[in-house]
C-alpha positions in Angstrom: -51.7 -25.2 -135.1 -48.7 -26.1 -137.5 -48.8 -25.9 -141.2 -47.5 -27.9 -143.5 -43.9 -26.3 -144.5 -42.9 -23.8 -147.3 -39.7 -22.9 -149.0 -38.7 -21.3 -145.7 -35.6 -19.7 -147.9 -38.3 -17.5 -150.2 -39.6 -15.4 -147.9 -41.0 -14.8 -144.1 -44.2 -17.7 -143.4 -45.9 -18.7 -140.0 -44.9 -22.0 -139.5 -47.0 -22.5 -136.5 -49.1 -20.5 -133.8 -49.8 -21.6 -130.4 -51.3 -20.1 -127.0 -48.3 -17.3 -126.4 -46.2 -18.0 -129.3 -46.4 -17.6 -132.6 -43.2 -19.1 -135.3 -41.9 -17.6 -138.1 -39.8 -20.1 -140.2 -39.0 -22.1 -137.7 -38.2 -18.9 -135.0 -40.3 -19.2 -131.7 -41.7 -15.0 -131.4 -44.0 -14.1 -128.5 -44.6 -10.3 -129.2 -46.9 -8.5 -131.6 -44.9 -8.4 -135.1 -45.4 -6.6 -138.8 -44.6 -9.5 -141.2 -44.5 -8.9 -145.0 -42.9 -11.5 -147.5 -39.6 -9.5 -147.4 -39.6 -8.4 -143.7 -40.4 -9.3 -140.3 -40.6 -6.0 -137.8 -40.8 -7.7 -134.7 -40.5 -4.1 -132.6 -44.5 -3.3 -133.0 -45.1 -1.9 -129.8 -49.0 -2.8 -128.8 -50.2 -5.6 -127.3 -53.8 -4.8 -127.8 -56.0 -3.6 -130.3 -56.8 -0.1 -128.0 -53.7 0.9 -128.4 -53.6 0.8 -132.1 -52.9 4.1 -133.4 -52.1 5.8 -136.8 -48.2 5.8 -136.7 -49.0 1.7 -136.0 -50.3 2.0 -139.6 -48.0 4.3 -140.7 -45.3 1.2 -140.2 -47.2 -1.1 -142.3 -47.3 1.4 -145.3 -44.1 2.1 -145.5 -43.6 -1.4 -146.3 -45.8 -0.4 -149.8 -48.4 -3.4 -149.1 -51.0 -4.3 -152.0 -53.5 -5.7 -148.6 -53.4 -5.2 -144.8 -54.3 -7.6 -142.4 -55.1 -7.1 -138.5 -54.9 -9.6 -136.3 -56.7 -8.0 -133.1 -55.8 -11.3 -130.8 -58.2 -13.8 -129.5 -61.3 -12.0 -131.2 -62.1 -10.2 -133.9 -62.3 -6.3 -132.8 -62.6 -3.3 -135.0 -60.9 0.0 -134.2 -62.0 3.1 -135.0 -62.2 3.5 -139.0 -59.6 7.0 -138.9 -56.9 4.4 -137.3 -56.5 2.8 -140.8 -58.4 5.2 -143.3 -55.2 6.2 -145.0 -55.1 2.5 -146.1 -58.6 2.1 -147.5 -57.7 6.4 -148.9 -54.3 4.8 -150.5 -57.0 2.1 -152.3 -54.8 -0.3 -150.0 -57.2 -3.3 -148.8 -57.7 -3.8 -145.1 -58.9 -6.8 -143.4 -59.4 -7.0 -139.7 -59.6 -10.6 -138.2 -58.6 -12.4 -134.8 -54.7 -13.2 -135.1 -55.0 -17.1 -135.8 -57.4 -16.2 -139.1 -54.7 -13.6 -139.9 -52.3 -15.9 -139.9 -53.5 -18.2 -141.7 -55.1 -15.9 -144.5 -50.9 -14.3 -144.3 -49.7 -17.4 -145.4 -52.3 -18.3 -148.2 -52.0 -14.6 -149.9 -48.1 -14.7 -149.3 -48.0 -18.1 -151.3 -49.9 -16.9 -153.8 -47.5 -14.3 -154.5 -49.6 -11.2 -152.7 -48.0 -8.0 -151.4 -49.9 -8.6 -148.3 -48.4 -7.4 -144.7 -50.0 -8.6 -141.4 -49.6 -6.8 -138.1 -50.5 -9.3 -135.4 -51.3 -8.1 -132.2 -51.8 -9.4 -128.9 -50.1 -12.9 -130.0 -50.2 -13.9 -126.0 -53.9 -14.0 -126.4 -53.9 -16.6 -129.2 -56.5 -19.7 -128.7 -54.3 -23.1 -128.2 -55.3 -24.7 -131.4 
C-alpha cells in the first residue's frame, strides 16, 4: 500500500508497505524496526511475536514514548500481558495490532504530532496490499 507523501524532512513516516518490505521515507527496510518520529532502530532482533521479550520493550521506552504500538505481522497476536506491563505501569498506552494497521495508525498519530513509537515485527509476513 502507498500513502500519500509527507514532509519526508520532519521526521521518520512509512511511505509504503508491501509483502517483505516495508519503506521509510522513501528507504526500502525488510527487517523488524522500532520507529519513533525522531528515530528509526532498525536492529530489533525478532522476527516474531514469540520471541518478544521485556528488554524488546525496554528499547521502546527508552525512546520516552507518550503510546506504543505492536505490530505482531500478518495477524493480530497478543503476548503475554508481563512482556509490556511496564508500559501500561509507566501509564504509557499500548496498542497491539497486525503490522499493516500499525503502520498505518504510526503514521496518522505521528502526523498529528503524537509521541507515538511502533515496533513492527515480522515485516516479511506483511499481506500484499
Amino acid at each position: 500500500m502507498k500513502f500519500a507523501e509527507d514532509n519526508l524532512n520532519e521526521g521518520y513516516f512509512i511511505t509504503s508497505y508491501d509483502t517483505g518490505k516495508l519503506m521509510v521515507n522513501g528507504k526500502t527496510i525488510t527487517t523488524s524496526l522500532v520507529i519513533a518520529p525522531d528515530q528509526l532502530i532498525m536492529d530489533w532482533s525478532i522476527s516474531d511475536i514469540s520471541q518478544l521479550s521485556t528488554g524488546h520493550i525496554e528499547k521502546i521506552c527508552r525512546l520516552k514514548p507518550e503510546l506504543v504500538l505492536i505490530g505482531t505481522g500478518r495477524q493480530q497476536c497478543f503476548p503475554d500481558i508481563a512482556i509490556y506491563a511496564e508500559l501500561i505501569q509507566s501509564g504509557i498506552g499500548v496498542d497491539i495490532m497486525d503490522t499493516a494497521a500499525a503502520c498505518r495508525t504510526y503514521n496518522i498519530l505521528n502526523s498529528e504530532g503524537r509521541r507515538v513509537v511502533a515496533g513492527l515485527i515480522q515485516i516479511n509476513d506483511l499481506p500484499q496490499t
